[in-house]
DOFIMAR-311597 format. One record per atom (N, C-alpha, C): x, y, z. Coordinates in steps of 0.2 Angstrom, whole numbers, plus 2048, in hexadecimal, padded with zeros to 3 digits. Layout:
<pts>
XYZ;...
</pts>
This chain:
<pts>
D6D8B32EE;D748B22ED;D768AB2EE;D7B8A92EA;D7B8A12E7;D838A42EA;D8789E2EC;D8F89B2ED;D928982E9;D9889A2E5;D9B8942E2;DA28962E3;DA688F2E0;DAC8912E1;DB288F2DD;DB88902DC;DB88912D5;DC18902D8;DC48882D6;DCA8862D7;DD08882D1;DD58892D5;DD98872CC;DE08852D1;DE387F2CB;DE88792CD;DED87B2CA;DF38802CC;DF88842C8;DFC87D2CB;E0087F2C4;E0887B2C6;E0B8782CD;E0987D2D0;E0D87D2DA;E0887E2DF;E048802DC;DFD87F2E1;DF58802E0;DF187F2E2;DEC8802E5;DE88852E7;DE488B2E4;DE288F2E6;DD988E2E5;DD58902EB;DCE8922EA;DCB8982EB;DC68992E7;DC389F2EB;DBC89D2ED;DB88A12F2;DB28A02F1;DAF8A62F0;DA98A62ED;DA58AD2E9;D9F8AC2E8;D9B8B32EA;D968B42E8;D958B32E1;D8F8B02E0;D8E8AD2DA;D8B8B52D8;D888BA2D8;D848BF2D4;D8A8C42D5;D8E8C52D7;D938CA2D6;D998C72D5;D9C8C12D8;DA18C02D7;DA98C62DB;DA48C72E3;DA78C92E9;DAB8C32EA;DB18BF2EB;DB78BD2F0;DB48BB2F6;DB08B72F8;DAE8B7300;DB58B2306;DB78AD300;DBC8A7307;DC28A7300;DC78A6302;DCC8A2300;DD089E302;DD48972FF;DD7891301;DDE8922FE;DE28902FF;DE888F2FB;DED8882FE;DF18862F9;DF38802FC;DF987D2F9;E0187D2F8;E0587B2F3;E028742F1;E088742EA;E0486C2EB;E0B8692EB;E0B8632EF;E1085C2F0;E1385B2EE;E1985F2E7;E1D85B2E3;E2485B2E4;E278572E4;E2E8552E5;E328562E0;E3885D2DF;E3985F2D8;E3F85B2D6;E3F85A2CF;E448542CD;E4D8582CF;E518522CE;E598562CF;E5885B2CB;E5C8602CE;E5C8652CC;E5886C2CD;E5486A2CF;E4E8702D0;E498702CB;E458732CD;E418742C9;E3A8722C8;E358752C3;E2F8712C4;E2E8672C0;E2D8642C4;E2D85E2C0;E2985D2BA;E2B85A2B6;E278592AE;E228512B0;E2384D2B6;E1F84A2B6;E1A8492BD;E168492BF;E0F84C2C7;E0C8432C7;E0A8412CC;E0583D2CC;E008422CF;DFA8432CA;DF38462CC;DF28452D2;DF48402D8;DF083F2DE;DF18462E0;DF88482E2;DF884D2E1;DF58542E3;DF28532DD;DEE85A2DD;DE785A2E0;DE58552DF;DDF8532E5;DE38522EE;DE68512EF;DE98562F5;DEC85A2F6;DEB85F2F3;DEE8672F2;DE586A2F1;DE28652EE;DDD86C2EE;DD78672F7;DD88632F7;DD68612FF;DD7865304;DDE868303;DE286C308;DDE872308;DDF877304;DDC87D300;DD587C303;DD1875301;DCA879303;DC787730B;DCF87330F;DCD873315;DC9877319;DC687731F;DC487C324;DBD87E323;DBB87A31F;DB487D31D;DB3882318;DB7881312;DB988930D;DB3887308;DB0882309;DAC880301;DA5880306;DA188230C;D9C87F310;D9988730B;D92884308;D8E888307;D8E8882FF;D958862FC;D968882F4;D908832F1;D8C8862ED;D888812E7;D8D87E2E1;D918832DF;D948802D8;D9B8812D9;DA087E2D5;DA787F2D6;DA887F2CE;DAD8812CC;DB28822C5;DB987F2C8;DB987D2C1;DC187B2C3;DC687E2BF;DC98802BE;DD08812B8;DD787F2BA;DDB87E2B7;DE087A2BA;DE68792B2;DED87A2B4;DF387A2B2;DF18772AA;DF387F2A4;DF187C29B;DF987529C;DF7871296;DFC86D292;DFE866296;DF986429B;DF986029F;DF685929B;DFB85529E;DF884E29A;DF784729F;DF084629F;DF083E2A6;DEC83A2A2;DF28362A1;DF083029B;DED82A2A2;DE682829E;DE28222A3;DE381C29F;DE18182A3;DE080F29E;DD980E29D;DD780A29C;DD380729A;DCD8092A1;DCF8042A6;DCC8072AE;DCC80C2B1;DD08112AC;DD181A2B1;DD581B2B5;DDA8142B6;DE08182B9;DE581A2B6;DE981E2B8;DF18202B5;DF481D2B4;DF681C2AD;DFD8172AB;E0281A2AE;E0281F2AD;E088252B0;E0782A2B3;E0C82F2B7;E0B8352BB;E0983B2B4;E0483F2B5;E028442B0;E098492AC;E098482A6;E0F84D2A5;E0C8552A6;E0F8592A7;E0F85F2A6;E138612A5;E118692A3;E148712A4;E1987029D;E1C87429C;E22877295;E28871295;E2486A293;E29863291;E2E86528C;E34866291;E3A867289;E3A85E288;E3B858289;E3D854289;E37854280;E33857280;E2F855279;E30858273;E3685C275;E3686026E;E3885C267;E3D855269;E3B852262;E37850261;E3284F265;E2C84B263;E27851260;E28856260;E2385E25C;E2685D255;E2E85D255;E2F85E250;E2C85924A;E2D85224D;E2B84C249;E2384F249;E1D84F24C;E1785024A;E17854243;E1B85B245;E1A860241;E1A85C238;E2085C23A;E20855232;E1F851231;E1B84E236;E16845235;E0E84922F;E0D84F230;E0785322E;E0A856229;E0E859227;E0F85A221;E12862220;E1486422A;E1786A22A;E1386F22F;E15875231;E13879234;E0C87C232;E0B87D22B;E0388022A;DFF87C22C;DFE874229;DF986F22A;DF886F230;DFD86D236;DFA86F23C;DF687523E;DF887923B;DF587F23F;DEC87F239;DEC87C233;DE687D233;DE2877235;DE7871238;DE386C239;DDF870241;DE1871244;DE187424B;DE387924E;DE487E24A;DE688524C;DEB886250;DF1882250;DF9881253;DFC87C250;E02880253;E0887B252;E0C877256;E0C871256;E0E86D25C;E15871260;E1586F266;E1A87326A;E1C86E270;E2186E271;E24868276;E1F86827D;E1C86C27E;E1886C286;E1086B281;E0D86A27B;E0886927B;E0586027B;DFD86027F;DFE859281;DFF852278;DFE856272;E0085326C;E0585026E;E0B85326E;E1085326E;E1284F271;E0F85027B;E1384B27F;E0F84327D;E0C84327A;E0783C278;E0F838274;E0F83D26F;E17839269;E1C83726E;E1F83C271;E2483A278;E2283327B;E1D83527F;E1A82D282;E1B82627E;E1B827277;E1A820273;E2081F271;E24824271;E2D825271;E30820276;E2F82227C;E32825282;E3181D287;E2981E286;E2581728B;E20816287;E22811283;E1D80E27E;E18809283;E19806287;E1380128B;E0F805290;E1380C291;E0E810293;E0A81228F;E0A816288;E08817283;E03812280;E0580D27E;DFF80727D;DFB805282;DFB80728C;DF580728E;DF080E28F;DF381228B;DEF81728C;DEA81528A;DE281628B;DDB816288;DDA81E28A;DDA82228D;DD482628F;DD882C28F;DD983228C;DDE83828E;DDA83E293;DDD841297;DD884529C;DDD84E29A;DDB85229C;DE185729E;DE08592A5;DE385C2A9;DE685D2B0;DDF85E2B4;DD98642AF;DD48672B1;DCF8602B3;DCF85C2AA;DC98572A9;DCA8542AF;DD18512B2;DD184C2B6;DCE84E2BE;DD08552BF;DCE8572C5;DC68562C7;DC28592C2;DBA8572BF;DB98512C1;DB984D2BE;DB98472BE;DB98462C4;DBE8442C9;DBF8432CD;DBC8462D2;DBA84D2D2;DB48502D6;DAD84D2D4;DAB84A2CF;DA68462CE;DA68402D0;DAA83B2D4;DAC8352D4;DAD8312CF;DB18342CA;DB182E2C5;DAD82C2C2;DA98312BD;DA282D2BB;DA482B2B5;DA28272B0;DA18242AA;DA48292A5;DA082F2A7;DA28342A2;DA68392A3;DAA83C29C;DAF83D29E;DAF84529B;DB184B29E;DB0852298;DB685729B;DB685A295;DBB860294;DB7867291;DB886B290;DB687028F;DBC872289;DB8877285;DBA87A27D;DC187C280;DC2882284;DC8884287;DCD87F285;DCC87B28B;DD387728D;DD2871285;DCE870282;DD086B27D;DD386E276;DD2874276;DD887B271;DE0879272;DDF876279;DE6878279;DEA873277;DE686D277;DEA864276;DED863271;DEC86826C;DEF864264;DEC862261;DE585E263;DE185A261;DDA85B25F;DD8861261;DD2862261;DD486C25E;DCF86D259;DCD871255;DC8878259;DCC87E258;DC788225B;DC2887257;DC3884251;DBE88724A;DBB880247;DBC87C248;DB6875247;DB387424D;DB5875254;DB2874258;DB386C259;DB8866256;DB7860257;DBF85F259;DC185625A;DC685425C;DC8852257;DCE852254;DD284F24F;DD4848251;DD2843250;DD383A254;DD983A253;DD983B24B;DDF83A245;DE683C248;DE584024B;DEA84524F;DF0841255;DE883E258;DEB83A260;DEF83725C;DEB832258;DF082A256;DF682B24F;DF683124D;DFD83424C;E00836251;DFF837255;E0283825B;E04833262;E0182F264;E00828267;E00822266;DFD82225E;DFF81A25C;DF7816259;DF381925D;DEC81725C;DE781B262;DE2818261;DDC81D262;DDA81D26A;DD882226D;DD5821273;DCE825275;DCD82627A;DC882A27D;DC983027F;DC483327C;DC583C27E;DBE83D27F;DC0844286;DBB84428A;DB884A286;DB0848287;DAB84B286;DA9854286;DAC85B280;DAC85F280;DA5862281;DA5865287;D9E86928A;D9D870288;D99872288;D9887A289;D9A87E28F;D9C88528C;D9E888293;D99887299;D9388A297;D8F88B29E;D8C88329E;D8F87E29D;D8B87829D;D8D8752A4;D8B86F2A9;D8E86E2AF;D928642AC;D978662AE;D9A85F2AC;D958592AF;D9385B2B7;D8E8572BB;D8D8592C1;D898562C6;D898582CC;D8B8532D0;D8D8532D7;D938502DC;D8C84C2E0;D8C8442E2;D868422E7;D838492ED;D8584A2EF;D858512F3;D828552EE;D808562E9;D7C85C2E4;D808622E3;D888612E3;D8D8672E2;D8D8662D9;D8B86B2D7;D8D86D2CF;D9486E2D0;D9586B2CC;D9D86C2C8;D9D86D2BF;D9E8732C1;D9E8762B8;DA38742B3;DA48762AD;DA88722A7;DB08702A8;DB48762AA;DB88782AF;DBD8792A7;DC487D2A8;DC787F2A4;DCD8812A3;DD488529E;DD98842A0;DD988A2A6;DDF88A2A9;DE188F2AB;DE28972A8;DE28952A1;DE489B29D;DDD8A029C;DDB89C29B;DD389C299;DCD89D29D;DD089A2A3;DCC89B2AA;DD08A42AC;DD58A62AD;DD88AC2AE;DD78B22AA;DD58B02A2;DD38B429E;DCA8B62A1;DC68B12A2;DBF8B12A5;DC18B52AB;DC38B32B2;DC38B92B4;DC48BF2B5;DCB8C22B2;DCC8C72AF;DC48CC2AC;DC28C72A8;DBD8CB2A7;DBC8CE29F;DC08CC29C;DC28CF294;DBE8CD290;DBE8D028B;DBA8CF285;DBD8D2280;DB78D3279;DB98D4272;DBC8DC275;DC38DF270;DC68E2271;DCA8E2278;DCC8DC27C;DD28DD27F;DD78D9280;DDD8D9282;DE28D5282;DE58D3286;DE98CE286;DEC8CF28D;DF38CA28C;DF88D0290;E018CE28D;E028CD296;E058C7296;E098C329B;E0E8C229B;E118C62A1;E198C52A1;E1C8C12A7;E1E8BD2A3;E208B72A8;E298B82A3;E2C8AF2A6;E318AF2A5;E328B029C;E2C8AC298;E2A8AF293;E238B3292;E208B628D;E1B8B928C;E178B9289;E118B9289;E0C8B6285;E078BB286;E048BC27E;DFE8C127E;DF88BE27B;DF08BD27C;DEC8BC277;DE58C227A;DE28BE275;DDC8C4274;DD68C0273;DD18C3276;DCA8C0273;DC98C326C;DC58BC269;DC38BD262;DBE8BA261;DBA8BB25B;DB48B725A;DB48B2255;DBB8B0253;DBA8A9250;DC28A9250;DC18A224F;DCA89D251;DCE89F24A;DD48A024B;DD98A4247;DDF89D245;DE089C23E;DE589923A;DEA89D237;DF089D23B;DF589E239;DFA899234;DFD89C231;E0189522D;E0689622F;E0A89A233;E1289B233;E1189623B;E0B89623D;E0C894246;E0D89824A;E0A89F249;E0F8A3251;E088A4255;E018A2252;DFC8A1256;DF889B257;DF889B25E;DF5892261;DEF898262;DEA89425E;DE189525F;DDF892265;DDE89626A;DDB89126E;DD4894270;DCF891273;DC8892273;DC789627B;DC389A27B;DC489D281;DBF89B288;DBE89A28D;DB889C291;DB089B291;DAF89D28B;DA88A228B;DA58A0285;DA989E27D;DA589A278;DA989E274;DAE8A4274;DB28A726F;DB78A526F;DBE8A626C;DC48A626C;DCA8A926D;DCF8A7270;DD58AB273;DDC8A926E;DDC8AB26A;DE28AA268;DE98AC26A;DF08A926B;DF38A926D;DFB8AA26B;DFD8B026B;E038AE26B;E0B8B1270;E0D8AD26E;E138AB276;E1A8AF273;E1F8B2277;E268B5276;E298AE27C;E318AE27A;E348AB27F;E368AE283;E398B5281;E3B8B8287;E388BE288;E368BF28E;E338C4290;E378C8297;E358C329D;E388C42A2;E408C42A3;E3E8BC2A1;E478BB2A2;E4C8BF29D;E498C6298;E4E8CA294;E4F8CF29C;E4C8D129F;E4B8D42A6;E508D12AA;E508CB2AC;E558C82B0;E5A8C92AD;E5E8C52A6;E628C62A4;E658CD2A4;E618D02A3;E668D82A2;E678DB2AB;E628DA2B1;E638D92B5;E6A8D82BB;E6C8D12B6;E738CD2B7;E788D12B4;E7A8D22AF;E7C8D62AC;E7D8DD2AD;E798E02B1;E7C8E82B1;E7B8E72BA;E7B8E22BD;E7D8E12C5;E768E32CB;E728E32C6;E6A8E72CB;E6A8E32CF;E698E12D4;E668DC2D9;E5F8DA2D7;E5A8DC2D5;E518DA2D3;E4F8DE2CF;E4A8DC2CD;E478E12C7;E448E62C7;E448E52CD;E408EF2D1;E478F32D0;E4C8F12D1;E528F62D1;E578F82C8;E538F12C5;E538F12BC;E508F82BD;E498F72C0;E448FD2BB;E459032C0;E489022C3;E4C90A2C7;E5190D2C0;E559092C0;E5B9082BE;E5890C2B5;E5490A2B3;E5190B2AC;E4D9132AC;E4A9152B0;E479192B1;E4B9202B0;E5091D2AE;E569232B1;E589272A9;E5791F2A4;E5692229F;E5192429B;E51927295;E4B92B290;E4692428C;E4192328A;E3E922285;E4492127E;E4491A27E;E4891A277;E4E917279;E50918280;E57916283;E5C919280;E5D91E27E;E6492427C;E6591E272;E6091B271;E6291A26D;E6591326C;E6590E270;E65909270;E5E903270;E5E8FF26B;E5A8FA269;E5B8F226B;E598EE26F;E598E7272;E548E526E;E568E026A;E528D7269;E538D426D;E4E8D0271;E508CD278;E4F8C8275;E508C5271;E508BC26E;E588B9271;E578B7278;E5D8B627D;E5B8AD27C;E558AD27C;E548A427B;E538A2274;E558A526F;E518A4269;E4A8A926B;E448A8264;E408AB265;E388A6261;E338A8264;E2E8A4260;E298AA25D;E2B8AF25F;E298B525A;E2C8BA25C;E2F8BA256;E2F8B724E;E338B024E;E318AE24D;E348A424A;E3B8A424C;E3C8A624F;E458A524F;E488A3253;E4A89B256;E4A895259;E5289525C;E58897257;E5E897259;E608A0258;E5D8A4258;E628A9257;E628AC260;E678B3260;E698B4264;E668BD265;E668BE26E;E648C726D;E678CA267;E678D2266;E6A8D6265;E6B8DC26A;E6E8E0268;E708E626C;E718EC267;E6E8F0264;E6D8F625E;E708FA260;E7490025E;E7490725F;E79909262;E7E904266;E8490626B;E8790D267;E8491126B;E8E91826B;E8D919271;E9691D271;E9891F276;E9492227C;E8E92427A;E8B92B280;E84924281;E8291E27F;E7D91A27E;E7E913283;E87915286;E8990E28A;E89910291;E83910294;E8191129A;E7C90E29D;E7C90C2A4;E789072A6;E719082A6;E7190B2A6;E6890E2A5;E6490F29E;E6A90F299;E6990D292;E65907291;E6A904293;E6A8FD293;E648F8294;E648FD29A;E5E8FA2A0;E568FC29B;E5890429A;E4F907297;E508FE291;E5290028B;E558FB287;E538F5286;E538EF28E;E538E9290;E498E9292;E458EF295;E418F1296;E3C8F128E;E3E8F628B;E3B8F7283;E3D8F1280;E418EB27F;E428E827B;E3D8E027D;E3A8E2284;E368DE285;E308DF284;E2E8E4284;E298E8283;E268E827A;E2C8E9277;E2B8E9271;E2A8E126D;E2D8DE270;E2D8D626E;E268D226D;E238D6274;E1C8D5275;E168D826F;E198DE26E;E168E426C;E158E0264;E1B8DB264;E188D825B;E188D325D;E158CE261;E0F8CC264;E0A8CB261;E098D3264;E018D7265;E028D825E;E048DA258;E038DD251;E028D424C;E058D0250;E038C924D;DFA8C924C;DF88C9253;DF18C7255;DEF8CF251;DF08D4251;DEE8D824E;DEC8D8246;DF38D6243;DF48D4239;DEF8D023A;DEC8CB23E;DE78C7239;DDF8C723D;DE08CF240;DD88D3240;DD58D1248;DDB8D324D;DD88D2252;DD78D9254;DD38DC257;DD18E125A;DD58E2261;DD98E7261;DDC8E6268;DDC8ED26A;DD88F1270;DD68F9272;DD78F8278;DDB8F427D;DDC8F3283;DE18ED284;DE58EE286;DEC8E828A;DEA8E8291;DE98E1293;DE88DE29B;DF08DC29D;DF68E129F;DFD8DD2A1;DFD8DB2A8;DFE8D52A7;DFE8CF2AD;E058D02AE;E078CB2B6;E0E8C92B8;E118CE2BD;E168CD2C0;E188D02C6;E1B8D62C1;E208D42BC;E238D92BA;E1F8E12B6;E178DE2B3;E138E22B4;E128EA2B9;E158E72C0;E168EE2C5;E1A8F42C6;E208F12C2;E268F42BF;E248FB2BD;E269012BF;E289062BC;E289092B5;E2E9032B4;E319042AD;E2D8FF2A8;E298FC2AA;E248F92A6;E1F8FD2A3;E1B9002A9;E169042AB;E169092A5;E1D90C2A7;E1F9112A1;E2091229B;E2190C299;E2290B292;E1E90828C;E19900292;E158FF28E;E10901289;E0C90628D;E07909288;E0890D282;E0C910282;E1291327D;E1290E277;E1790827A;E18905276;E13901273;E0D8FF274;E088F8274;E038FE26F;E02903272;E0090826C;DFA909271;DF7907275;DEF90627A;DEF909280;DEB907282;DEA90828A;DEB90128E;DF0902293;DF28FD295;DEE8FB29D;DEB8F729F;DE88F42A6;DED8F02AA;DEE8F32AE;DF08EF2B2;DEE8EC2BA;DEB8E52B9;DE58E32BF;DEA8E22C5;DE78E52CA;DE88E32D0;DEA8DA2D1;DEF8D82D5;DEF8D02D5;DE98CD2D8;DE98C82D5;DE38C62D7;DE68BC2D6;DDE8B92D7;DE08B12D4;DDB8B12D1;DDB8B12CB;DD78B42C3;DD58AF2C1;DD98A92C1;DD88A32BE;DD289E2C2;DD28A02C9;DCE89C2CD;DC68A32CC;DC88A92CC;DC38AD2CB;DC08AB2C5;DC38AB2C0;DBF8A62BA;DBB8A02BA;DBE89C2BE;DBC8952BF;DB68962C2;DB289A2C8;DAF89A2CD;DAC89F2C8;DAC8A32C5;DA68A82C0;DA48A02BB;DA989E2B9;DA48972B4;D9F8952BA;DA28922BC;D9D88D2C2;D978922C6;D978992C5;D9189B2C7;D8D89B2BF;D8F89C2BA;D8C89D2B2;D898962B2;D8F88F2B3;D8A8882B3;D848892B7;D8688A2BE;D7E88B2C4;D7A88E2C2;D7B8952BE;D758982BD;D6F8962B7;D758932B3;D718902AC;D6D8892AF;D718872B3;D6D8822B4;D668812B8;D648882BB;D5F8892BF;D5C88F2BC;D5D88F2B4;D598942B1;D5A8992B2;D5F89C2B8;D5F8A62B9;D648A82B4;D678A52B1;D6E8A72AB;D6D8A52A7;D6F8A92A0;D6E8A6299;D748A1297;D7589B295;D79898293;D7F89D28E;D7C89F28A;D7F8A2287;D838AA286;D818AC28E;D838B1292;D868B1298;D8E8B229A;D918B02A0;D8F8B82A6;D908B42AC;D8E8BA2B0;D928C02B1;D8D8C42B2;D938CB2B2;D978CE2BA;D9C8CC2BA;D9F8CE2BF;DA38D52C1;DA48D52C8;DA88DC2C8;DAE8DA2C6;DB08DF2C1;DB78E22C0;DBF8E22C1;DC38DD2C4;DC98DF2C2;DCA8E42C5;DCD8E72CC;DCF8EC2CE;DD78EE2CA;DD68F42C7;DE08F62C1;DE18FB2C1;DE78FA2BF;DE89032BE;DE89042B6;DE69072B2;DE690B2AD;DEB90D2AA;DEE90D2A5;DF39112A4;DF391429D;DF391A29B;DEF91C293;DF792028F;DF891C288;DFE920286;DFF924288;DFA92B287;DFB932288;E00934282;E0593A286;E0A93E282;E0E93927E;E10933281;E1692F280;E1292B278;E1092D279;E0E924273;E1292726A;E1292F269;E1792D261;E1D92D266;E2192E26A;E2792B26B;E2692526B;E21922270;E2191B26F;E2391726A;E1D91A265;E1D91625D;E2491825A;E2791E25D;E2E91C258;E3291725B;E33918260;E36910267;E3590B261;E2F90A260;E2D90525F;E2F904258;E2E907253;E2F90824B;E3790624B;E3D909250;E4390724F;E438FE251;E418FE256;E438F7258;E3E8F1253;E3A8F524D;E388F0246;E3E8F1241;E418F5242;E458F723D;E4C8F223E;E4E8F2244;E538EE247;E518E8246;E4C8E6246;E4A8E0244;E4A8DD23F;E478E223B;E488DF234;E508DF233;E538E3231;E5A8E4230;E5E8DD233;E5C8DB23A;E608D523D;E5C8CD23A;E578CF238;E538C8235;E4C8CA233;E508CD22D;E4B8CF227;E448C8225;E3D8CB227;E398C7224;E358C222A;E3A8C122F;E388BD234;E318BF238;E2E8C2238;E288C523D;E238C6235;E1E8C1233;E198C022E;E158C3232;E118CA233;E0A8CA233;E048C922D;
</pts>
């Protein structure tokens, strides 16, 4: 039995696990915020100095939490940018996370290439104000002498790597996290340079794309450290998925993709191709509102939390007495729709009751998803299982509806920290390849994801007609909008 342990560097903190390398049992875990000082206002900051995160994970792996580990993984926060000089240090504090300050600078790429398709075939996306493209155009906007000392781009993962190495001459990322940069291709398998210096001004260093089960290097101490990856894609790895399954996040917004076996070109943009864990592909595509359609109506009908939303909905039937919610409260990005606003379908007299409303607010989020899932579907993705992630997941009224609606069987995992379990399932796949007891090109088989299950059953043609109205309403309010 072999040790390894498997970090990941979220937005606010630090988390480790330690695990059995042949089963991928949980033996120790670390946890530890991390240091940040949020700007006026609240919030998460859009700029981090990296030191940072190497004192959040210091904290974490205090106490002796890493004695006995052979190998470590790392994953750590997608869309992250730590631009180096020449001698590897910071010109600047790292940007991350969902940069609104870049949306004109998306929009200019989009057009400096000749429009939304060309991106998506140069690179299988469309620029988006948090992707690191994008923040690169900002930087030569914004702080040009920052911008002309960049040499060397890292993302949040490489840097952490790196810096568990000591800073050695070489620099790498892995297929995962370089999907997501704008710049790098997940159906050529190369970097677009062309790309950076349309986006930066001229040319720099990018770090050395590895293989999944390859080891970035080993630490003087003979600690393997493996390729390491995004957070998405480290979470998708632990989890556990494969061809045929999917997995829908509900967070403030929500997001679904799906393992596939080769990178997916979209021309309209509603899919970012990004490369998975394991040598296959996860395509992706994002709703803006998910959760916050749940809050908002929450606020609105006076429920104190969403445990008492999903009370409160329960009360009503399947279909909601006939009421239909487009929850496009922020605009929408599936379907393309940037400035419009929700709808509300079906009001009569005997349909204006809070529980209406409530099932309504519940279905309309659920559905939003559900064409989603018929996007990655229209262009041949196999989807025979949904992994639904997020607190709101636990929900009653969730529970209730989704499978119905989604058309499958829905899984829902017990919480866990997936992203680090993925991290630490690579890092036992690099040890083993590297001592010959693993096939490079077979990742280790772990236990399972503790779920609950949940199977349409009787519901699923009411579902599908839920769901048949709320296309109908859609089309009628923005006939054409939703290209599968």
């Amino acid at each position: 039995m072999g040790i390894v342990a498997g970090l990941d560097s979220s937005p606010d903190f630090t988390r480790i696990v330690v695990c059995d390398s042949d089963t991928g049992a949980v033996l120790r875990q670390g946890y530890a915020p991390h240091p940040l000082e949020s700007p006026e206002g609240g919030g998460r900051p859009a700029d981090v100095d990296p030191q940072a995160w190497l004192l959040s994970l210091g904290e974490a792996a205090g106490g002796g939490l890493l004695e006995g580990v052979q190998a470590i993984g790392v994953s750590a926060q997608p869309n992250s940018v730590v631009p180096l000089d020449a001698q590897g240090n910071t010109v600047r504090p790292a940007m991350v996370g969902g940069d609104k300050r870049s949306q004109v600078a998306a929009a200019d790429l989009i057009d400096a290439l000749g429009g939304r398709e060309a991106w998506a075939r140069a690179v299988g996306s469309v620029p988006q104000a948090a992707q690191p493209v994008t923040k690169l155009r900002w930087l030569v906007r914004s702080e040009p002498e920052a911008a002309a000392r960049t040499a060397v781009l890292l993302q949040a993962h490489d840097w952490l790597v790196w810096q568990l190495l000591g800073r050695p001459a070489r620099r790498t990322t892995d297929r995962g996290g370089a999907s997501g940069t704008g710049y790098w291709s997940a159906a050529t398998g190369g970097y677009r340079p062309d790309l950076v210096e349309l986006a930066l001004g001229h040319q720099v260093m990018l770090p050395e794309v590895i293989g999944p089960a390859d080891a970035a290097g080993t630490t003087p101490e003979g600690l393997l450290i493996s390729a390491g990856t995004g957070e998405t894609q480290a979470a998708a790895f632990g989890l556990g998925i494969g061809l045929g399954d999917a997995v829908v996040s509900l967070g403030a917004s929500g997001s679904v993709m799906a393992v596939h076996p080769e990178a997916l070109v979209d021309q309209y943009g509603m899919i970012t191709s990004l490369a998975d864990a394991t040598g296959m592909h996860l395509p992706v595509v994002t709703t803006l509102n998910a959760v916050r359609t749940l809050r908002g109506a929450a606020e609105l009908l006076g429920t104190p939390d969403l445990e008492s939303l999903s009370e409160l909905a329960m009360k009503s039937t399947p279909g909601s007495h006939g009421l239909v919610f487009l929850p496009y409260l922020e605009g929408e990005r599936t379907p393309n729709l940037p400035h419009t606003a929700g709808t509300l379908a079906g009001l009569r007299r005997e349909s204006m009751r809070p529980e209406h409303l409530a099932r309504a607010a519940f279905e309309g989020m659920l559905c939003g998803l559900a064409d989603a899932l018929d996007v990655l579907r229209g262009r041949g993705v196999d989807v025979r299982r949904v992994f639904l992630l997020g607190a709101a997941a636990e929900l009653p009224a969730v529970q209730a509806a989704a499978p119905a609606l989604f058309g499958t069987q829905v899984v829902v995992p017990q919480s866990a920290d997936y992203a680090a379990i993925g991290s630490a399932r690579q890092a036992a796949w690099a040890l083993g390849a590297s001592q010959g007891t693993l096939d490079p090109r077979t990742p280790p088989v772990w236990q399972g994801a503790v779920a609950q299950v949940l199977e349409p059953g009787e519901e699923l043609a009411v579902g599908q007609a839920v769901r048949q109205q709320f296309v109908s309403v859609r089309e009628q309010t923005h006939p054409g909008a939703l290209r599968v």
